[in-house]
N, C-alpha and C positions, 0 to 999 in steps of 0.2 A: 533408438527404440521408441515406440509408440508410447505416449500417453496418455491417461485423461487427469483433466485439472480445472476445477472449477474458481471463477476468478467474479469476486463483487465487485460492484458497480464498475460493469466492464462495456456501459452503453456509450462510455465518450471517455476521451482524455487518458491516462494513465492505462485504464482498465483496459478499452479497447484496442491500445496500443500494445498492451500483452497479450491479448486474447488475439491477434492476428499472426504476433511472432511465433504464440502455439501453432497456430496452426499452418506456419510455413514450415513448423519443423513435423507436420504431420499429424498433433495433439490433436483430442477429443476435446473439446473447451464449453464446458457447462456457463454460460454467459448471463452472470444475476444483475438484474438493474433494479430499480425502485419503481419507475412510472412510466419512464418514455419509451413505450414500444415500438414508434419507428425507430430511434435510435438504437434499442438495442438489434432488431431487424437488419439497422445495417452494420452492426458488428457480424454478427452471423452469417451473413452473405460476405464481409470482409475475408471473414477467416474459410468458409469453404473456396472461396476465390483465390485466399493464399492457398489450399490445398488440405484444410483440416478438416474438420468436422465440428458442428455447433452445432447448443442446443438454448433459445431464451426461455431463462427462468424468475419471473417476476415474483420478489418479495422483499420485503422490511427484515434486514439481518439482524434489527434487534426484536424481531417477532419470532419466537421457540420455532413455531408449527410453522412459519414461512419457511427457515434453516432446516429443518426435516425433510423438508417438502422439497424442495430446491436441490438436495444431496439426494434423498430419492431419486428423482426423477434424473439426475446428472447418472446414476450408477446403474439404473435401469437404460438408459442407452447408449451407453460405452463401458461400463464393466468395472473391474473395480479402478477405485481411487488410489491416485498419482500423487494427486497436488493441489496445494489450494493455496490462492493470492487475497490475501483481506488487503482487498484497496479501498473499499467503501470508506467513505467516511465524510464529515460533513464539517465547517466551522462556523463561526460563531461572531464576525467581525464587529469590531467597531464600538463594542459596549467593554466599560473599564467595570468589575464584579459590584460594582455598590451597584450598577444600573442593573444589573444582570439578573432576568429572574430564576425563582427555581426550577421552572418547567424546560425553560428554553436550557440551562447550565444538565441537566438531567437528559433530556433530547441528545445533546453533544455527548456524552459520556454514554448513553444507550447504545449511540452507532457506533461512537471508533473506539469505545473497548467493549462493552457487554456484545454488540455486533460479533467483534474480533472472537471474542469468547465462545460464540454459540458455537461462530464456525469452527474453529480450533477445534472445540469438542466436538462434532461432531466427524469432522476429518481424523480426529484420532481416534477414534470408538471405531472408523473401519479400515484405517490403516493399521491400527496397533498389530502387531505379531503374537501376542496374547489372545486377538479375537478374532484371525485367523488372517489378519492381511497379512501384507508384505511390504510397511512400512510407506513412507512416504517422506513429503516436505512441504513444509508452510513456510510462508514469504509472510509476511505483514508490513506498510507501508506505512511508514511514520514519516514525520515530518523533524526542520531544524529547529521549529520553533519548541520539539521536546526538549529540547537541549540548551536553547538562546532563550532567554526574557524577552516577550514580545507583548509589549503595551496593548491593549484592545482585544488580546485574544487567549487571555485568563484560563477559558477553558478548555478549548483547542490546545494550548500547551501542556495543559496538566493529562488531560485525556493522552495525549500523544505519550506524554511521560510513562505513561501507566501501559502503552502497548510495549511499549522499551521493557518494561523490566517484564510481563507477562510473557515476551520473547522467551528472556533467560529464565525462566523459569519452568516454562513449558520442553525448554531446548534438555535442561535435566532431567525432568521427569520420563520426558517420554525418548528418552534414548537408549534406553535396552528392549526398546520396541521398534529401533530402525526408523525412526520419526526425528528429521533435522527441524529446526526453527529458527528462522533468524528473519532478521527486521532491517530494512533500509528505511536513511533517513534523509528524506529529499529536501532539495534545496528550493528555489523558484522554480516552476515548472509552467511552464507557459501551456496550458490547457483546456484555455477556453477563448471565446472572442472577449469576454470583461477583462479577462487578465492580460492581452494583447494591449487592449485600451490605456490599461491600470501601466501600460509601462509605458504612452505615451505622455503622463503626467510627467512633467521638466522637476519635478521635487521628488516622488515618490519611484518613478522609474528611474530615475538617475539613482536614488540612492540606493534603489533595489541592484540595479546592474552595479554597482560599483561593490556591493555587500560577496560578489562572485570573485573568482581570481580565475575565473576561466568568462564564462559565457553563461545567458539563463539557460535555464535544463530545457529538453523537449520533453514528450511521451516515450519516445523511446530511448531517452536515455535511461529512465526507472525501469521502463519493459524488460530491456537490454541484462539488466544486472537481475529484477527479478526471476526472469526466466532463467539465470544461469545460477539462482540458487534453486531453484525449483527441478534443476535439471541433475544428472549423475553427475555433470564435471565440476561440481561445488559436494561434491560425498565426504569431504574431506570438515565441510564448514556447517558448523551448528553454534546456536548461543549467538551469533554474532548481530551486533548493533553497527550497522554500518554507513557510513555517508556516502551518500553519493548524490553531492552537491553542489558540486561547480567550489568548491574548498568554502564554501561559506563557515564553516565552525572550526575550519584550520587557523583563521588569523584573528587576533587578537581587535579590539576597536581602539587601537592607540595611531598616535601619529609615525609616520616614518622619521626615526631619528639616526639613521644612519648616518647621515651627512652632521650630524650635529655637533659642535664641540663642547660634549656633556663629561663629568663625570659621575657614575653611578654607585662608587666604590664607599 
């Protein structure tokens, strides 16, 4: 079945690795990015190439009248609303909170949850079955760092934290309205040419691949799981907080003592 599904910052990386899977399976893919209009340009040429249909919508998902504007125009040319992917989101690296200003810890917390927020709202005011849709489903993309203490990135975890429980929260409210929610929480995801780099440092990449019990993630390993909560064959799953991480938050930071002649008793 045909859809349409509007997916943030879907001009590189994550985004535009959903934004094309839509469109191989045929999706209408409303494509919001922040700034770079060739790159979103070539999202949109990706996914009619896969066989969809796209439309770029340029706006600040923590700006009201951007998110109005943005679903407008996604509903005015393909019909109503399917789906929507909160991938946007931004982080914060490097600064420990004494360094951290107010403006910059506020900026982080605008996009990856009041962001997350507008759209959520907005996606259920015309999916609700109360106001005359036919239901829908939201994806939001959280990270492990909601989950794992991560030194230098104070606000990115806690903001992440905060899409975690707005998941389930959102996941009850609106399910006597046919409206699922649920949240994946990615692991390393190699997404860009810095984060390529960032994994050829012999300290930091090494510790990062080792932090995996599989492999680091691609774009379409989040795409992959996003779109299949986004889709009928997840009708079954709402509320869920879910990893999909290469196991990063399944093992524990201890040594292997299997081999060891301890006792624990």
């Amino acid at each position: 079945m045909s859809k349409t599904i509007l997916i943030t910052g879907a001009s590189r990386g994550i985004g535009r690795a959903a934004a094309v899977l839509a469109g191989a399976r045929g999706w209408a893919v409303g494509v919001n990015y922040a700034g770079n209009e060739r790159a979103a340009a070539e999202t949109v040429a990706a996914v009619t190439d896969a066989g969809g249909r796209a439309l770029a919508l340029c706006g600040d998902v923590a700006a009201e009248a951007d998110v109005l504007a943005m679903f407008d125009a996604t509903q005015a040319a393909f019909g109503p609303l399917d789906g929507l992917v909160n991938n946007a989101g931004i982080v914060a690296p490097g600064a420990k909170l004494a360094d951290m200003s107010a403006a910059r810890m506020a900026r982080v917390f605008a996009v990856n949850v009041l962001g997350a927020y507008l759209c959520a709202r907005e996606a259920a005011r015309r999916m609700a079955t109360d106001r005359g849709g036919r239901g829908g489903a939201i994806v939001n993309i959280s990270s492990a760092a909601s989950i794992l203490g991560t030194p230098g990135l104070d606000t990115y975890t806690a903001a992440k934290g905060a899409l975690n429980a707005l998941t389930r929260s959102l996941a009850v409210e609106y399910a006597p309205d046919n409206i699922r929610v649920n949240c994946i929480v990615s692991g390393m995801v190699l997404t860009s040419e810095g984060a390529w780099k960032m994994m050829e440092d012999p300290v930091i990449g090494g510790a990062t691949k080792a932090m995996h019990l599989t492999r680091l993630g691609m774009p379409d390993d989040i795409a992959n799981a996003a779109l299949f909560l986004a889709s009928d064959e997840s009708a079954f799953v709402t509320g869920a907080v879910i990893p999909v991480d290469g196991g990063v938050t399944a093992r524990m930071p201890v040594p292997d003592i299997s081999a060891a002649d301890l006792s624990l008793d």
